[in-house]
C-alpha positions, 0 to 999 in steps of 0.5 A: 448679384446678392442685391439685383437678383435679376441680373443673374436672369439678365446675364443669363438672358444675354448670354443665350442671345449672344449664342444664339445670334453666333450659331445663326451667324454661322448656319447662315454663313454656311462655314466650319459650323455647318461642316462640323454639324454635318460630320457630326450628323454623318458620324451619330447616323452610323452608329445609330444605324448599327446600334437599333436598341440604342436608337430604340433607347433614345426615341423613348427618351426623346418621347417628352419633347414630342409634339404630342407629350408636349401639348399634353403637358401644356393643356394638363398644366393650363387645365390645373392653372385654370382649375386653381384659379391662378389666373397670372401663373396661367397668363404666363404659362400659355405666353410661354408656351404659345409664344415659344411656339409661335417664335420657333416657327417664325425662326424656322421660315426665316432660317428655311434651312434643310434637315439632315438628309440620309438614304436611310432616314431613321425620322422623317421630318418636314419642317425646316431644321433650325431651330429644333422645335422639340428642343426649343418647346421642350426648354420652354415647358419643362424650364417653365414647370421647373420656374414654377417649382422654385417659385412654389417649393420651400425646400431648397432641395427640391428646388434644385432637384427640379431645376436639375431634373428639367435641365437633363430631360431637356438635355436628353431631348436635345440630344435624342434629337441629334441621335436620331438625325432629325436635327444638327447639333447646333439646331438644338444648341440654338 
C-alpha cells in the first residue's frame, strides 16, 4: 500500500460496495436483516419514548445532518471556494455534494422501502427509507470537509482530529437517526 497510496482509497471503496450491495440484498429480500431492523426500531422506539431528554438530547445532536445545516454547510463552503477562486476544490465540492444527493434520492425510489412506522411517531418523515438521506449527505459533506482538512492541514495531528471528529459527528447523525425512529439501522449503515 506504501508505494500505491490509492489502493487503501480502492479497497476502502470496494469494500463499502460490497456492504452496500449486502444490506441491499437483504432489504429487498425481506429476511433476518429486515427483522433484526424492525426489533431494533421497536426497542430504540421505547426507550425513547420513555426517556424525552435523551430523545431531546439526540435531536440536537442529529441537527448537523439536517437538510437545513447541511445546505448551509454546502453553500458557506461553495461561497468561501468560489470567493477564494479554488475553481478544481469547488468542481469537486458541488460533485460531491449534488451527486451524493442526486444518488440518494435515485436510491430511494428504486428501494421505495417504507420507514418505520410507530402509533406515536416521534419524526414524521415522507420519504422512503433506504438509504437515510441525512446519513448519506452528512458522510458526504463533513467526510468531503475532513478530505479537504487533510489535503490543506500540515500537522498530522489536526489531520487526524479532523478525520476523527468528521467520522463521530457522522457516527452521531446516523445514530440520531435510528434513535429517533425515522430510519432502520441498515438504512443508515447503507
Amino acid at each position: 500500500m506504501g508505494r500505491h497510496p490509492s489502493a487503501l482509497g480502492l479497497l476502502i471503496t470496494t469494500s463499502c460496495s460490497c456492504l452496500f450491495v449486502a444490506l441491499a440484498i437483504g432489504v429487498l429480500t425481506g429476511g433476518p436483516l429486515v427483522r433484526l431492523d424492525q426489533s431494533t426500531a421497536e426497542a430504540l422506539h421505547t426507550h425513547a419514548s420513555e426517556a424525552p431528554g435523551l430523545t431531546e438530547c439526540f435531536r440536537i445532536v442529529g441537527f448537523p445532518g439536517s437538510l437545513v445545516a447541511l445546505a448551509l454547510v454546502g453553500v458557506l463552503v461553495a461561497v468561501a471556494l468560489l470567493v477564494r477562486r479554488s475553481w478544481s476544490t469547488l468542481y469537486t465540492w458541488l460533485a460531491a455534494v449534488l451527486g451524493g444527493e442526486a444518488l440518494n434520492l435515485l436510491l430511494k425510489d428504486l428501494f421505495a422501502r417504507p420507514r418505520p412506522s410507530f402509533e406515536h411517531p416521534l419524526v414524521v418523515e415522507t420519504s422512503y427509507s433506504f438509504p437515510s438521506g441525512q446519513a448519506m449527505e452528512s458522510l458526504v459533506v463533513y467526510g468531503m470537509l475532513a478530505y479537504f482538512a487533510v489535503l490543506t492541514l500540515r500537522n498530522q495531528r489536526m489531520r487526524v482530529v479532523s478525520v476523527c471528529g468528521a467520522a463521530v459527528v457522522v457516527a452521531l447523525i446516523g445514530f440520531s437517526r435510528v434513535y429517533l425512529g425515522a430510519h432502520y439501522v441498515s438504512d443508515v449503515v447503507g
